[in-house]
N, C-alpha and C positions, 0 to 999 in steps of 0.2 A: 562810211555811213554807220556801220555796224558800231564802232569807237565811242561815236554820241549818243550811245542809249544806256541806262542805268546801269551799272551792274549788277546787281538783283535779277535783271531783263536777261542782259546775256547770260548769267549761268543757266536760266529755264529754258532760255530757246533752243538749244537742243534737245529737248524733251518736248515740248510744247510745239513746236511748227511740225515734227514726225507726228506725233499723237494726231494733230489736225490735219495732215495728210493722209493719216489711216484711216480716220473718221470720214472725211470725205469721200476716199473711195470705198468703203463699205457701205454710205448711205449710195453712191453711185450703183454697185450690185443688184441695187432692187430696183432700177430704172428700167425703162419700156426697151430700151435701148441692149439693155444687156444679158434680160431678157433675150432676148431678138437675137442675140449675138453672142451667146454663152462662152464659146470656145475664145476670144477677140477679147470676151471681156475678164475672161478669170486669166488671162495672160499678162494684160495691164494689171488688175487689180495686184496678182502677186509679183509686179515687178514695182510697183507705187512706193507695197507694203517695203518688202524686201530693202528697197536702196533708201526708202526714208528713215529706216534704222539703221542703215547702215552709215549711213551719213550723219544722223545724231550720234553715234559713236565715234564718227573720225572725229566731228568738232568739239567732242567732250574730252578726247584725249590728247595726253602731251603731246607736242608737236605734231599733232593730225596723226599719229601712227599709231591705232591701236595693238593689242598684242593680237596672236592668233589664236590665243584662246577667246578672247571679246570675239574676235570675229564669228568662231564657232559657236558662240553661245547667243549671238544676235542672228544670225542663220536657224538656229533651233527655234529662238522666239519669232522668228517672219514664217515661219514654217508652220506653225500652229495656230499663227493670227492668220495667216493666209485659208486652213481648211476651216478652222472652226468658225470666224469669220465670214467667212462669205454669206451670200445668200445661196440656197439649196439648188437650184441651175447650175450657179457655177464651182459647187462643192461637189456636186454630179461629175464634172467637168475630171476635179482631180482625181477625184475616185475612180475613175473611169482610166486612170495614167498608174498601171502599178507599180512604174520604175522611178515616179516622182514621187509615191509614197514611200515606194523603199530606202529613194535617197535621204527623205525626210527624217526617216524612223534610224536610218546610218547615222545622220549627223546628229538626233537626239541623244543617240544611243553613245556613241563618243563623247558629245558634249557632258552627261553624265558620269561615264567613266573616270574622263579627265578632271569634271569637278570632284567626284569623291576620292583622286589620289591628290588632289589639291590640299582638298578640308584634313586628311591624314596626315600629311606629310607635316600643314601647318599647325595641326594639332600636338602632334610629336614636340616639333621647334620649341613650340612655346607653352606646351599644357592646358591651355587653354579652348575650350572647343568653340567659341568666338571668335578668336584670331582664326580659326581654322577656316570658318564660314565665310570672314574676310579676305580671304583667299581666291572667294569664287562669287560673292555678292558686293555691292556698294556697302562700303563702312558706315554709313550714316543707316542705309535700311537695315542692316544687321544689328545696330545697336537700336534704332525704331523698335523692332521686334522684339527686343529682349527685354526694351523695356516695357515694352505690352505685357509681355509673358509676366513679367513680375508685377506688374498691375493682377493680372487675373489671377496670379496664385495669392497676393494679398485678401484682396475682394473675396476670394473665394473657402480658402485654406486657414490663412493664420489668425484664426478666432480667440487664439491664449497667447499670442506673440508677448516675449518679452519684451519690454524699455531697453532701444537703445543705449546704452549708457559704459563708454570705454573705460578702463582702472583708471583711475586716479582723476578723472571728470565730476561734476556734480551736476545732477538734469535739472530743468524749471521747465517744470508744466506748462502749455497756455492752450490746453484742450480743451478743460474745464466748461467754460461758457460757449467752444466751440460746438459741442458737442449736440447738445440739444435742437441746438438751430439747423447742423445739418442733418440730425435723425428724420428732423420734421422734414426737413427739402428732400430727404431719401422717400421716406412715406407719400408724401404730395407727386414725387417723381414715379412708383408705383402704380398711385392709382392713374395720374394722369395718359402712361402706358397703356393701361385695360382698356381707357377708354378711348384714347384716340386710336390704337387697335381696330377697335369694335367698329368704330365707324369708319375707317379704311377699310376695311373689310366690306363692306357695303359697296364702296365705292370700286374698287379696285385691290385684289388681293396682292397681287404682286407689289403694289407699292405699298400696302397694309406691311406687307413681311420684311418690306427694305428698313421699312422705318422704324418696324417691332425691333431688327437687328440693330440701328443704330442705337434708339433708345437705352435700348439691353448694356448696351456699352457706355451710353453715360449713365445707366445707373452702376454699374459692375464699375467705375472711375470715381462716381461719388464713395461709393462705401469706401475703396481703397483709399483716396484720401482721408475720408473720417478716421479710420484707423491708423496712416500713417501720421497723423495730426498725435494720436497719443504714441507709437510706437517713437516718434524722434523727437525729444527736447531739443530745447535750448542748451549746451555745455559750456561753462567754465573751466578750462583746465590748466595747467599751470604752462602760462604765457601768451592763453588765447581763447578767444569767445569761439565757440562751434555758434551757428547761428544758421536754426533750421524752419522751417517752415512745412512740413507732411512730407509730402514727396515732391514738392516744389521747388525749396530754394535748401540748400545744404552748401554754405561758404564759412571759410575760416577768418577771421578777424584777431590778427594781432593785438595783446594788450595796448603796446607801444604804441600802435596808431589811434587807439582811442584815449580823441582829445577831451570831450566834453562828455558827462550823462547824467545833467544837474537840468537844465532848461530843455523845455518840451521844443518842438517843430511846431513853427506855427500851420495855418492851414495851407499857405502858400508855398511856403519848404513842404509838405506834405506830397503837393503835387509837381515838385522839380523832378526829372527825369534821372537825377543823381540821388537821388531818396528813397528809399525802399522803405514801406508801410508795410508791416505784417501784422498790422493788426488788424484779423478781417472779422468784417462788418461789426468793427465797433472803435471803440478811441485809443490810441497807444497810450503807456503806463510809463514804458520805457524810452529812452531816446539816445542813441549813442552816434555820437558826432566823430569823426574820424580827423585827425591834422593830416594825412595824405590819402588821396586817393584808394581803394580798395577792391582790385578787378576778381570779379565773380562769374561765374557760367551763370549762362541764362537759362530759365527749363526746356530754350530750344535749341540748346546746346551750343550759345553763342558767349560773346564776354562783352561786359561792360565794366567800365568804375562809375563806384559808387561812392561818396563821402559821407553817408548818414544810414543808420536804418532804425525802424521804428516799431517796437514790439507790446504786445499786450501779453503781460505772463500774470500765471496767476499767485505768483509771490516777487513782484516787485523789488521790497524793501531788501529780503533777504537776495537778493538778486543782483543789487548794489554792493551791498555788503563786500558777497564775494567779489566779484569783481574789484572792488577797493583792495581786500586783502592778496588779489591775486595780483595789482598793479602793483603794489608795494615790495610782495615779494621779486617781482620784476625787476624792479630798481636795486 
């Protein structure tokens, strides 16, 4: 049964059916029922919790066998979603059990131990205090975060950053015209924050302040992009096009594969799925056709091939140029 469903599907649903069995029986917690039945019902709820994550971890790992640290450290998380969780009856209920909070705070308390000889040990191996972290989180949320963190010290910090630009590279700008159009979207996104604030606020503060934080974050996303838009050109260097777009797309292109950069993409090549358009919101200048395919990461950290991509710089000509003289020293 399971075999016939996408896989996209499969990789979430161990994630997704736990999550919707915990949600379940926490909106069950504030039933009349359980109520009525505190001690019956906080026994179920942390057995729901408990085995639905545990069982998202067997199906998520190799051959159903997680390790005994996973175990430990999904024991720590059913432990915290269980008291914090609940509704106040049946959070009375654990509180009320101090050898179930002791056990609780036992296996938090190891679980942390064991992760922080994890992150050390990984640390040491490799010097790197991310490999380390990888150790003891999902490699995907560990690099999530890191690269949050380097959005916000963008955004925030590097106000004089220098131009990316490696020895022996030469940068092309295509900030120029970017820049203006997304000051004004930063401004427009400002005041539109004050105000739809203000009238959450009115309404409902608690969702006033969810949305104050989300917004917060796509503006602290915009500025970082506008900066990393001038921070990373374009590079020529000798044997190959660096080909960046802010903090989006940063793929290398072989001289040797680029076949064509004389005839534009029409609007239809523009929009094939093998065309990458960087020239945003407005018309590409540039157009480089590839004779094989060219696999690039996605910004969701995925790969595709691409045969073409399509840029707006703000020196063209001289843009050609190089690249000509860089083809030729090629040959």
């Amino acid at each position: 049964m399971t075999s016939s469903l996408p896989a996209p599907l499969l990789k979430i649903l161990p994630i997704l059916l736990p999550l919707i069995a915990i949600v379940g029986a926490r909106l069950a917690t504030y039933s009349s029922w359980a109520m009525a039945n505190s001690g019956i019902a906080a026994a179920l709820y942390a057995w729901i919790v408990t085995d639905a994550l545990l069982l998202g971890l067997i199906a998520k790992s190799p051959d159903r066998k997680p390790e005994l640290f996973q175990v430990v450290g999904v024991v720590s998380l059913a432990s915290a979603v269980i008291i914090i969780g609940a509704s106040e009856p049946l959070r009375e209920v654990y509180l009320d059990l101090p050898h179930v909070l002791v056990a609780a705070a036992a296996t938090a308390g190891l679980f942390a131990l064991w992760s922080s000889f994890r992150i050390v040990v990984g640390w040491r191996s490799s010097g790197s205090l991310v490999a380390g972290f990888e150790q003891v989180l999902p490699e995907k949320l560990v690099h999530l975060v890191v690269s949050e963190c380097r959005v916000l010290w963008l955004a925030l910090f590097r106000w004089r950053a220098p131009v990316d630009v490696p020895s022996g590279a030469k940068a092309f700008a295509y900030h120029t015209y970017l820049t203006p159009m997304i000051a004004t979207f930063v401004a427009l996104q400002v005041i539109e924050l004050g105000v739809v604030h203000l009238l959450l606020m009115l309404w409902n503060p608690v969702v006033a302040w969810i949305v104050f934080g989300l917004s917060m974050w796509g503006l602290i996303w915009t500025i970082a992009l506008l900066k990393s838009f001038r921070i990373n050109p374009v590079l020529v260097a000798p044997g190959a096009v660096r080909v960046r777009s802010g903090m989006i797309y940063d793929f290398v292109v072989p001289v040797g594969s680029i076949a064509e950069t004389r005839s534009a993409f029409s609007s239809g090549e523009l929009e094939r799925k093998d065309v990458i358009n960087l020239a945003i919101m407005s018309s590409p200048n540039v157009s480089l056709r590839f004779s094989e395919p060219v696999m690039i990461r996605t910004f969701t950290g995925g790969q595709r091939p691409i045969s073409g991509v399509a840029l707006r710089l703000d020196e063209s000509a001289e843009f050609l140029a190089e690249l000509d003289r860089a083809a030729k020293f090629e040959r």
